[in-house]
C-alpha distance (Angstrom), angle and dihedral (degrees) to the residues before:
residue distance angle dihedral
X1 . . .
X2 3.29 . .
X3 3.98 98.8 .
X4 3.88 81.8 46.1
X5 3.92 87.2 55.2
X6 3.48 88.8 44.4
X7 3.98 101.2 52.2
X8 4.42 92.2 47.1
X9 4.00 87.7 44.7
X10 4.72 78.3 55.2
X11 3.64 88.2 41.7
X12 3.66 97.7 48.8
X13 4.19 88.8 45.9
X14 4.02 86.0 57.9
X15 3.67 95.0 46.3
X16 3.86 94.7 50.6
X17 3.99 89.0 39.4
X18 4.09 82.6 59.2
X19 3.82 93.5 39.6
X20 4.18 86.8 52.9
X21 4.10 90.3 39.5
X22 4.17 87.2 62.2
X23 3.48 106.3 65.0
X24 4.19 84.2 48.1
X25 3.54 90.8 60.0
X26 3.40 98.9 55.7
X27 3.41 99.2 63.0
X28 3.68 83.4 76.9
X29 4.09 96.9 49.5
X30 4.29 94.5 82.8
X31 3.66 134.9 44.5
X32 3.94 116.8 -82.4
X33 3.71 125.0 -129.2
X34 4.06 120.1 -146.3
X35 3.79 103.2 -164.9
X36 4.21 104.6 -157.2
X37 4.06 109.6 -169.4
X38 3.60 87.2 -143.2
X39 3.83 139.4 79.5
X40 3.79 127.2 -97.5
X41 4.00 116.8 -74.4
X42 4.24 95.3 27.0
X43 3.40 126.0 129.2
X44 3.66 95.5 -99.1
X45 3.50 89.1 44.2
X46 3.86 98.3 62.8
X47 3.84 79.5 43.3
X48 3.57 94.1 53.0
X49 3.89 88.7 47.5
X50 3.87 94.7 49.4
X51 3.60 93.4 51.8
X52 3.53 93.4 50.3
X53 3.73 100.1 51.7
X54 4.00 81.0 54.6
X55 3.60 100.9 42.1
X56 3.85 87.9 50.2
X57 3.61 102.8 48.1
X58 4.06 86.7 50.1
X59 4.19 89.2 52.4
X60 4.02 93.6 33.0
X61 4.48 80.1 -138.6
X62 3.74 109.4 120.4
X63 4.26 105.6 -108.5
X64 3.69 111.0 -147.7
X65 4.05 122.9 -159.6
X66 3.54 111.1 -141.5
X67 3.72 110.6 -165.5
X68 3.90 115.8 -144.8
X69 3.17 111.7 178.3
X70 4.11 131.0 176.0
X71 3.92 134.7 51.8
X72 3.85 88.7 65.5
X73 3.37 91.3 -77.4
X74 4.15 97.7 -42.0
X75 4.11 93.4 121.9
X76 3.51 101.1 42.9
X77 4.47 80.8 52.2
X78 3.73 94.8 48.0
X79 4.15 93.5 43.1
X80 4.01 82.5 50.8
X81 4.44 93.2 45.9
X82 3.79 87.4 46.5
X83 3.87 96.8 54.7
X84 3.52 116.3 92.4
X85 4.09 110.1 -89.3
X86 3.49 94.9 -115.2
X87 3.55 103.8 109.8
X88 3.51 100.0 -102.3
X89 3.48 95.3 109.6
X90 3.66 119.7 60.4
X91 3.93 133.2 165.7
X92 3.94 137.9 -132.1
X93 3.65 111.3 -157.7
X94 3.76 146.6 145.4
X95 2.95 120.2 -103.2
X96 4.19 93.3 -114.4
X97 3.70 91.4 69.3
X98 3.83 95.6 62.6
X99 4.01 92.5 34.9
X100 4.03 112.3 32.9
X101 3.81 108.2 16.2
X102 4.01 87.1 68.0
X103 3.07 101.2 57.8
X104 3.94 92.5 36.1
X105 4.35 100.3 43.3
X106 3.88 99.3 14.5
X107 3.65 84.4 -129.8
X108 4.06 87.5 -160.1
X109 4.52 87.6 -101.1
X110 3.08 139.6 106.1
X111 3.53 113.9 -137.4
X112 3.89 104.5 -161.3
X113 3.65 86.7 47.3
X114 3.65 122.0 25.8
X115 4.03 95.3 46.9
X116 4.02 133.7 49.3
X117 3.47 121.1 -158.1
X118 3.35 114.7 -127.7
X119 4.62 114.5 -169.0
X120 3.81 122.1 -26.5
X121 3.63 95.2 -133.8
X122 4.21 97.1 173.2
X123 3.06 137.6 42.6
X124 4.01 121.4 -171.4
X125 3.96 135.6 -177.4
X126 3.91 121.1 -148.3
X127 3.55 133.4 -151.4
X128 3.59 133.9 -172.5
X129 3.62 110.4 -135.3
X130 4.27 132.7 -176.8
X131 3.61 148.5 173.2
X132 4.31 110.2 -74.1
X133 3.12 89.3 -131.0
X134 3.88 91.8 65.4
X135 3.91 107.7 119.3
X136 3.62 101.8 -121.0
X137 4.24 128.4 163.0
X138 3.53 85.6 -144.7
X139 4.15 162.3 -7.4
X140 3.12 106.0 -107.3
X141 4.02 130.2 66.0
């Protein structure tokens, strides 16, 4: 009785593993949209584009990069909190549009609550460069 108990206890673990495995898989049965708060050509852009060649060959779904530029990053949020939450839509953002521009537009989000981040998958330095023959006082800023 017991081994009987045992095996149905096994076979009810697989079936709900299955059951819970579905709703996974279809995240891959419609197109994905990468939002990018930025106009066409930009860093994140490129970024955007390279992840979504990836990302697309690895779910065989076409990904599409919708560039949404303007607001500091405010319209390309909202178009991503409007779309239904099933994982369809996804952003690629610096991080200064989820930490700065709210404070600095009020860009109508929240960022601690309204957005998840997902991966960092880049990190990039800047530099400010000039002409040497820039009259400065000094080196450093």
């Amino acid at each position: 009785m017991a081994r009987v108990a045992g095996t149905f206890i096994q076979a009810l673990a697989v079936g709900l593993i299955g059951l819970a495995a579905y709703p996974a898989l279809a995240w891959t049965d419609k197109p994905v949209k990468v939002l990018v708060p930025a106009p066409a050509g930009g860093t994140m852009d490129v970024l955007a584009r390279l992840l979504a060649e990836q990302l697309a060959a690895d779910i065989g779904q076409p990904v599409i990069v919708d560039n949404k530029p303007g607001a500091g990053g405010a319209i390309a949020v909202k178009a991503m909190m409007s779309a239904p939450a099933d994982g369809q839509t996804i952003m690629v953002t610096a991080s200064n549009v989820l930490v700065e521009i709210p404070h600095v537009l009020k860009g109508g989000f929240d960022p601690l609550k309204d957005v998840k981040p997902v991966a960092a998958f880049v990190r990039a330095n800047l530099i400010l460069v000039g002409n040497p023959a820039l009259p400065r006082k000094t080196s450093r800023l």
